[in-house]
C-alpha positions as CSV (number, residue, x, y, z in Angstrom):
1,X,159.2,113.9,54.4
2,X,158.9,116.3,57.4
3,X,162.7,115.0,58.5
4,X,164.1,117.8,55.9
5,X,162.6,120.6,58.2
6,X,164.5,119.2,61.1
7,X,166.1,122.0,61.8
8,X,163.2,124.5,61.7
9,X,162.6,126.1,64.7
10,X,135.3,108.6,59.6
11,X,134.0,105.7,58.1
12,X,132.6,105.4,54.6
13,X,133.0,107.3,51.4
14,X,133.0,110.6,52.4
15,X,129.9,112.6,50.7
16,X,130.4,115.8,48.6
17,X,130.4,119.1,51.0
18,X,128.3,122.2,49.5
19,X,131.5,124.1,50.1
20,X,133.1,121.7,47.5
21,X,130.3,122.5,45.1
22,X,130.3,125.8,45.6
23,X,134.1,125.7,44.9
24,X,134.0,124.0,41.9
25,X,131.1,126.0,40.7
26,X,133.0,129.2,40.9
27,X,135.9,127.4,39.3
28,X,133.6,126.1,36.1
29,X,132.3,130.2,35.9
30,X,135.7,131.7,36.3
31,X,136.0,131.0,32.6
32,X,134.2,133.9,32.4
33,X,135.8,136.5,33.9
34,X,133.8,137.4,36.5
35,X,136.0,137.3,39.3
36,X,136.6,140.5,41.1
37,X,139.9,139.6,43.0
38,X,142.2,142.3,45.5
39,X,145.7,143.1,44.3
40,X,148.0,140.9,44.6
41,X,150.8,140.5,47.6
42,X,154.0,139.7,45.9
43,X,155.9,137.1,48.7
44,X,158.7,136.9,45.9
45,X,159.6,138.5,42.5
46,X,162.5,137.2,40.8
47,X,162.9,140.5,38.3
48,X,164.5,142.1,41.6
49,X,167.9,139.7,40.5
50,X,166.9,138.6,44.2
51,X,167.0,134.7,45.6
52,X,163.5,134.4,47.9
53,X,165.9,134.4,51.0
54,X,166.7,138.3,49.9
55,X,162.9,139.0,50.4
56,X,161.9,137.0,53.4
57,X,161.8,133.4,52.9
58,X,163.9,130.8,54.6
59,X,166.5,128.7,52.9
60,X,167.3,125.5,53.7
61,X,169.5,123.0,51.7
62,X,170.3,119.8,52.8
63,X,171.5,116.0,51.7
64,X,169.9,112.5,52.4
65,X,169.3,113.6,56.0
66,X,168.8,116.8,57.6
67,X,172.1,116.8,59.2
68,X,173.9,116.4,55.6
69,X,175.2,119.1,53.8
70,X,173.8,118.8,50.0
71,X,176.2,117.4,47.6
72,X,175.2,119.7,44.1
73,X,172.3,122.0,45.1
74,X,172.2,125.0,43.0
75,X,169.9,128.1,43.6
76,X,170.4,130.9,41.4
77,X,168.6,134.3,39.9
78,X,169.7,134.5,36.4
79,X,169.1,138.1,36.7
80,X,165.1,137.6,35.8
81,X,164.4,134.3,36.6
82,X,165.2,131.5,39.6
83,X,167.1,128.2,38.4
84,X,166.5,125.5,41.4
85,X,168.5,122.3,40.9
86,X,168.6,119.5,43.2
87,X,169.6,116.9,40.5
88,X,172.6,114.4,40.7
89,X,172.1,113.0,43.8
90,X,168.5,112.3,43.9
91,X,169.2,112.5,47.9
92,X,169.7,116.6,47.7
93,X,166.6,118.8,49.0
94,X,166.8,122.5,49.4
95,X,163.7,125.1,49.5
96,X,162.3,128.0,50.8
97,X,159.5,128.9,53.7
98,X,157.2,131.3,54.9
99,X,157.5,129.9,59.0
100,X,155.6,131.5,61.8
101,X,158.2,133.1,63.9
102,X,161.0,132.7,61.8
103,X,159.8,134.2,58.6
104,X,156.2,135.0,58.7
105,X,154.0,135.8,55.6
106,X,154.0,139.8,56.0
107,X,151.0,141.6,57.3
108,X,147.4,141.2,55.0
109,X,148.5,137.6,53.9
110,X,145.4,135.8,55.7
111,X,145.1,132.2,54.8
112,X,141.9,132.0,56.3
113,X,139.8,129.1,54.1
114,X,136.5,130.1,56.0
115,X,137.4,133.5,53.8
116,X,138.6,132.4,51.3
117,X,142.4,132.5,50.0
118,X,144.3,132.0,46.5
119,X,148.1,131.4,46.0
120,X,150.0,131.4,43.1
121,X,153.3,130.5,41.7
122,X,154.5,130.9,38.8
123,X,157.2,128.0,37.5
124,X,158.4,125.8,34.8
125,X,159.8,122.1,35.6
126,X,162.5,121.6,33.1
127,X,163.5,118.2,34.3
128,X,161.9,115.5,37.0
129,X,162.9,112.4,38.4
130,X,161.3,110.2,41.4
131,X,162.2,107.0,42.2
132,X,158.4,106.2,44.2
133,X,155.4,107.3,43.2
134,X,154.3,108.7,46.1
135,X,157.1,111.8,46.1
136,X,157.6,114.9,43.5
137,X,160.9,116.7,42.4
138,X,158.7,120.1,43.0
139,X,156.1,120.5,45.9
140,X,153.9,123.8,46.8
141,X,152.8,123.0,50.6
142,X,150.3,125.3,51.9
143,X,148.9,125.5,55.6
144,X,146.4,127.6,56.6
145,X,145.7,129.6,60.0
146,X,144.2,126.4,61.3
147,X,146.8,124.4,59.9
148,X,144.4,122.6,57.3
149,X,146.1,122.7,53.9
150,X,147.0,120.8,50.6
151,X,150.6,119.6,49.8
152,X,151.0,119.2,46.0
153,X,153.6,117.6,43.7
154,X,155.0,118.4,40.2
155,X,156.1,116.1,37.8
156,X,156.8,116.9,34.1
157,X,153.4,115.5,32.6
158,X,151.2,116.3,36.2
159,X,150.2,117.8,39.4
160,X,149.0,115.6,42.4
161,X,148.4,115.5,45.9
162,X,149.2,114.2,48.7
163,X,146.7,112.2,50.8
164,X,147.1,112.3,55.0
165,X,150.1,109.5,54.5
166,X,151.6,111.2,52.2
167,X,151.0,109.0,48.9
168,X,149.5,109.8,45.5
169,X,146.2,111.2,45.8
170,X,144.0,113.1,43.1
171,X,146.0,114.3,40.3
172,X,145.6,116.7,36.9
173,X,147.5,115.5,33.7
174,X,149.1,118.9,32.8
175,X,152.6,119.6,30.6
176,X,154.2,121.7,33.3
177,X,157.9,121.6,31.5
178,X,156.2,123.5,28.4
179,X,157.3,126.8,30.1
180,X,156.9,129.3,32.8
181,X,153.5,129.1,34.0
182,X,151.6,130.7,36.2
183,X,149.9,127.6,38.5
184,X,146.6,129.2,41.1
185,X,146.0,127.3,44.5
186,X,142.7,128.5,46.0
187,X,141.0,127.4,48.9
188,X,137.4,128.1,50.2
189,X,135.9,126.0,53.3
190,X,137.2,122.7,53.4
191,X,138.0,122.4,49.6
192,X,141.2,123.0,46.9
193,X,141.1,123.8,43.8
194,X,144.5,123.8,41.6
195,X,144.8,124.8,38.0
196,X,146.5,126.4,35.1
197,X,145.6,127.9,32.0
198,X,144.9,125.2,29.6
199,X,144.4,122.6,32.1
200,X,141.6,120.7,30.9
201,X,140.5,119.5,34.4
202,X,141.4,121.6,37.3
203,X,142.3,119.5,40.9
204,X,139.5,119.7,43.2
205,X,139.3,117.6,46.3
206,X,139.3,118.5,50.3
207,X,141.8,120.0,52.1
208,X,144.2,118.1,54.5
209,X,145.2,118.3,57.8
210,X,148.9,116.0,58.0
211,X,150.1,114.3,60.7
212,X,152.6,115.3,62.8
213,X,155.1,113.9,65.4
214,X,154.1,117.3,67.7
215,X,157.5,119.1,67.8
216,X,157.9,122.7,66.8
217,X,160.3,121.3,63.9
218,X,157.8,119.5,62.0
219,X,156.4,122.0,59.6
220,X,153.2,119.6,59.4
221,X,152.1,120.8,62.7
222,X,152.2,124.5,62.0
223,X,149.6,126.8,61.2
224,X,150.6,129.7,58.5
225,X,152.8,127.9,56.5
226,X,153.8,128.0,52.6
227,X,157.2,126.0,51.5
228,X,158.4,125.6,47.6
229,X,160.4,123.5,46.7
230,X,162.5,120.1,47.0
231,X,161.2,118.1,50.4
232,X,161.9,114.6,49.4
233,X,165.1,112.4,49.2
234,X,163.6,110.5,46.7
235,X,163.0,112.8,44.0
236,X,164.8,115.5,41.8
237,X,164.0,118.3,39.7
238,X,165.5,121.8,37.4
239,X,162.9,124.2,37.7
240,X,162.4,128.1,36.6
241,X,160.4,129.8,38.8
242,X,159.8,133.4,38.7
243,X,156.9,134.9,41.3
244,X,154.9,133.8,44.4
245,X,151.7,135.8,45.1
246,X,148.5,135.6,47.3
247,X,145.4,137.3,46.9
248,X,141.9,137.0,49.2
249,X,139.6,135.2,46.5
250,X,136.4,138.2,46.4
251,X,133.9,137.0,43.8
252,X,131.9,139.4,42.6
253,X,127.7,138.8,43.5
254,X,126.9,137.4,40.0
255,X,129.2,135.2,40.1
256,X,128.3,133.9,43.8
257,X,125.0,133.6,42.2
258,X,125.6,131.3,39.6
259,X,127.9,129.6,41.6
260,X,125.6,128.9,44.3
261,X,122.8,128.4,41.3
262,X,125.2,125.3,39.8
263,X,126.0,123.9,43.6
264,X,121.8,123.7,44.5
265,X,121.2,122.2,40.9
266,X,123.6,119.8,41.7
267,X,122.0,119.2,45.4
268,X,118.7,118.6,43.7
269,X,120.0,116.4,41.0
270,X,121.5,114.2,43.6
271,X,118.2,114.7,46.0
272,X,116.4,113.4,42.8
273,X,118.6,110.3,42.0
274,X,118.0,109.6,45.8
275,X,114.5,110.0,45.4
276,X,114.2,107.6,42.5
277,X,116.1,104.8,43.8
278,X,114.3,104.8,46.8
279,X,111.0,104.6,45.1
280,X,112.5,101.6,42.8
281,X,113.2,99.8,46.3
282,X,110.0,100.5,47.6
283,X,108.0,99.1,44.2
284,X,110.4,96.1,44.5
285,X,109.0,95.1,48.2
């Protein structure tokens, strides 16, 4: 996957983290309201009749290897709203970047996870193909200042992904062709969480840190990073998309509260369940 951005310049099951359950805990109260977030930073707006390039993104389109030129790639603001095609060939990729050096995120964009960060885009996927199951028409990948970060696919019926080689990790059934949608990314500690509105189970699972082959090319290795886009010669999609913003997640003290109330219940529970089974053992001696 990381060949398209060529020319950029433990043992055992892991055991639940508190910052997951603190994570997931402010996710389950969010249906509330209770989340006091800063304004928004707009990185694009697609009202402006701009392409992302026009307001600080990098553009890069190319066939079935980086030194290709793409066959049918279209990109185009229909005056309130981006159409992105890299259908027919499969082999076309083309997308946008936020790179360190290049084209930074602008000042007050900090995607600091020990702070706490949230991303969203909002986007519509009118048509998907893949020919593996491992790769997505549509990807959001997100690095933060330490370079740990969560790459996810789109396809038309799901959101998914990617594990540390880059195959089909957890996933969220979701309609995203329905319509323009706005789709949150927020991190906290070592944990995602992705979801819409509607999404009856929101994606939760730990951030990533990818491999890289070391050079300055291979956006994997960077630190700072946000792509949108087509990556993969082995998928194709039609997409709307209309807004990329970030905000510094800020929940409110109630809601830290309960949040922090759910992830110790669910520490005791667990402490509990421990308790008990050891006690079974210990009868059965």
């Amino acid at each position: 996957m990381s060949a398209f951005f060529g020319q950029f310049s433990g043992t055992g099951r892991r055991q639940i983290g508190w910052r997951r359950l603190l994570l997931i805990g402010l996710l389950l109260l969010a249906g509330g309201g209770s989340v006091a977030q800063a304004m928004p930073i707009i990185l694009y707006n697609s009202t402006t009749g701009q392409k992302p390039q026009d307001q600080g993104w990098f553009y890069l389109a190319t066939g079935a290897t980086t030194f290709d030129p793409p066959q049918s790639v279209i990109e185009n603001n229909l005056g309130n709203t981006m159409l992105f095609d890299t259908a027919d060939p499969i082999t076309d990729r083309a997308g946008y970047s936020r790179i360190p050096g290049v084209t930074p995120v602008p000042p007050g964009v900090v995607l600091d996870r020990t702070l706490g960060y949230s991303l969203s885009i909002n986007v519509q996927i009118t048509n998907e193909n893949h020919n593996t199951n491992d790769r997505a028409g549509w990807s959001l990948i997100v690095l933060g200042h330490d370079n740990r970060g969560i790459e996810i696919g789109f396809w038309e019926d799901r959101v998914f992904a990617q594990s540390t080689t880059f195959t089909h990790a957890e996933e969220a059934l979701y309609d995203t062709t329905a319509a323009i949608t706005n789709y949150t990314l927020s991190v906290f500690g070592d944990s995602y969480a992705f979801f819409a509105p509607g999404m009856a189970n929101p994606m939760v699972g730990p951030l990533r840190q990818y491999p890289s082959n070391g050079f300055p090319s291979d956006p994997y290795g960077l630190s700072n990073f946000i792509f949108v886009g087509d990556n993969t010669s082995s998928a194709e999609v039609q997409a709307l998309f209309t807004q990329v913003g970030y905000s510094p997640v800020v929940p409110e003290p109630s809601w830290w509260w309960g949040a922090a109330s759910l992830a110790a219940a669910v520490l005791c529970g667990r402490h509990a369940t421990q308790t008990q089974r050891a006690a079974r053992i210990h009868s059965a001696a």
